[in-house]
Structure formats: C-alpha cells, structure tokens
C-alpha positions, 0 to 999 in steps of 0.5 A, a space after each residue: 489698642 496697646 496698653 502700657 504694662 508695668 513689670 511685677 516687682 516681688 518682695 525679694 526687690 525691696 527687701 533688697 533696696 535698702 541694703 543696696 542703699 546701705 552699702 553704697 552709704 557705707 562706701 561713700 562715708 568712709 571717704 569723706 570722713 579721711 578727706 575730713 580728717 586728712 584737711 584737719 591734720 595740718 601743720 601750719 609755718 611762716 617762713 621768712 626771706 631777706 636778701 640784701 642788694 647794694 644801691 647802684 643809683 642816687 635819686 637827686 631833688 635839685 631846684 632854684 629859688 629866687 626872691 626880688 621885688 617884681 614878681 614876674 621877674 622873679 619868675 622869669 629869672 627862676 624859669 631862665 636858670 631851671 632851663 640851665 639846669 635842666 639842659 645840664 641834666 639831660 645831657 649828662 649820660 646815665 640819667 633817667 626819670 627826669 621830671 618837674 616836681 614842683 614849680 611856686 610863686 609866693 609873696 614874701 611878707 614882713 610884720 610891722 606893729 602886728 601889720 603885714 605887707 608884701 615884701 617880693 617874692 619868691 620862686 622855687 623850680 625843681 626837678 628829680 632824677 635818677 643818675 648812677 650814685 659813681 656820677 652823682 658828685 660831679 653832677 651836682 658840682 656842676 647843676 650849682 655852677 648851672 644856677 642850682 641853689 637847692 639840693 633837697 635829699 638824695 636817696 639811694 635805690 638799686 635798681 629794677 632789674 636788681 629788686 626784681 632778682 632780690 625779690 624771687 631770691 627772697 620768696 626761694 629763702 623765705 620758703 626754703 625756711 618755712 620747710 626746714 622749721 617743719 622738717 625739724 616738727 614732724 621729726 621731733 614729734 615722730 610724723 611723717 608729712 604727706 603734702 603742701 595742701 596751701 602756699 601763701 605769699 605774705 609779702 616780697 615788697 619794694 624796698 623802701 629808698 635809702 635816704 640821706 640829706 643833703 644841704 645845698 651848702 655842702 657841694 662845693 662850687 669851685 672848679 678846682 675843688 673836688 667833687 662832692 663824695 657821695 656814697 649809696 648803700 644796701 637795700 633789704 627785700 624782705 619776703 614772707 611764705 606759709 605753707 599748710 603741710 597735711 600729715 
C-alpha cells in the first residue's frame, strides 16, 4: 500500500517567504500609488461652442373661426372652409408637417342682470405646417382668400439637416476652446499635459424656433396687393465640452 509522502521543507524555505512576499508588495505598491497620484494631478475645463444658422423656414398656425346662432351649422360652415384651406395648403409645393392642432365648439354666452344665457356658438379649426420663409407671404395671402381667418404666430427654424451640421460644428468649437483655456494654464504655470483622461458633453440642443406674431389683420387680402413681407432670421446652437487633462 503507497503512502502519500509530503516533501521536507527546511528552514531556509520560510526564512525565505517573507522576503518573497515583500518583494512582490514593494513591486505592486509603487504602481498603485503613480496611478493614485497620476488620477489625482488633473485639470479640470469647460469649453463653449456657438455656431449661428440662418432660419430657411416659417412655421405657420392658420385657422377658421366662425360664430352663429345654430351650433351644427356653425360647425359645418367651420368644417367646409377648413377643408378649403386645407386643400390650398397641401397643394402649394415645399409644404411639410401639415397637421390638426385644434378643433373647438363652444357656447357664446352674454350676462343680463347677473344671468346668463347662450347666445351662438363659436368654431375655430387649425391647423400647422411648415413652408420655406421665401413662400410664406403668398400662402398666407391666399389661405385667407380660401376662408382663413386667424393666423395665430409664425416661427421661424432652420431646417434638420442645418441643426443637425451646426450642432457637431458647435461641439468641434465648444472643444477646440476647452483645450486652448488649458493650453494657456499648463503654459502659465510651467506643466507639461499627459493625456485627456475624461470628455464630457454638456449640451449640443435644438435651437429653440424664432418667434414672431402675426395678426390675421395684417396679411392683406386683395388680389392687386402685395403679398405680405415675411422675413426669418438666425438660430444659435449652442454646445458645451469638458475635459479632464492629467499632468
């Protein structure tokens, strides 16, 4: 029968261990100690980025509003000149994101003596799309001959594709500056940089839409007249960087 015979291990081996441990410590501890030190030594910059586009499209709220005495045909003569409008819209070329935004029925209501009674009613059908801004004063000349009696705003965006450009050029600025304002540190302060360690984007949004008002009152509605002046304007994209430089 075999018996397991464990190997003799003379002093020599343990006086020997702890050395070995000791030096495989000091090994290890050197390194963790220049990453602690390499993470702690950086330089922390937010740079910004704002590019400017022009607006190249309107974004129009047109309606009808009608008030008689019958409610249904205060909304059947409401629902008819939609229609109308509507019809124009779709036909005219360059439109986009032709949508309902809002369809109401509502009693007209008049006080006598702290009474009150109903009166009619009103409709109010309306609608929103997008047209180029160069196109936009002859369409509106013509919804209102087409029964249109409320243009509710107009604002003005650029459009997808131009956002889209404006916002990586904004981030390639917003970067572009986080790096010069730690240029101009570490020269000033006699560092040398090692290496962005973090990079993080704070922002590259939509613009928001210029607004401007637009009272149905002023877009004439005689063929002989000149179409109503409507002028965009520019968008700003904005961007924000930081990065984490070690040194």
């Amino acid at each position: 029968m075999s018996q397991l015979v464990m190997p003799s291990i003379n002093g020599n081996f343990w006086k020997a261990f702890p050395v070995a441990l000791l030096l495989c410590a000091s090994f290890v501890q050197p390194s963790l100690a220049q990453e602690k030190e390499r993470m702690l030594r950086t330089l922390t910059v937010s740079g910004r980025g704002v590019e400017s586009i022009p607006t190249t499209l309107s974004q129009v709220n047109v309606g009808v509003e009608v008030q008689g005495k019958d409610a249904k045909q205060v909304q059947q003569e409401a629902a008819r000149r939609s229609s109308a409008v509507v019809t124009l819209i779709k036909s005219r070329p360059g439109v986009e994101k032709l949508q309902t935004t809002n369809i109401n029925l509502n009693p007209v209501y008049s006080y006598t003596n702290n009474v009150q009674r109903i009166t009619g009613y009103s409709a109010t059908n309306t609608v929103n799309f997008r047209i180029p801004t160069d196109r936009t004063g002859n369409l509106l000349d013509d919804v209102v001959k087409a029964g249109a009696t409320r243009i509710d705003g107009i604002s003005f965006v650029a459009s997808d594709e131009a956002i889209s450009q404006a916002q990586r050029q904004a981030l390639q600025k917003a970067t572009q500056d986080a790096q010069q304002q730690a240029n101009a540190v570490f020269t000033t302060l006699g560092l040398k940089p090692k290496e962005v360690v973090n990079v993080q984007i704070n922002g590259a949004v939509p613009p928001r839409p210029v607004y401007r008002e637009m009272a149905a009152a002023s877009v004439r509605a005689d063929v002989a007249a000149p179409p109503t002046p409507v002028v965009g304007g520019e968008q700003q994209v904005e961007a924000s960087v930081t990065l984490q430089i070690s040194y």
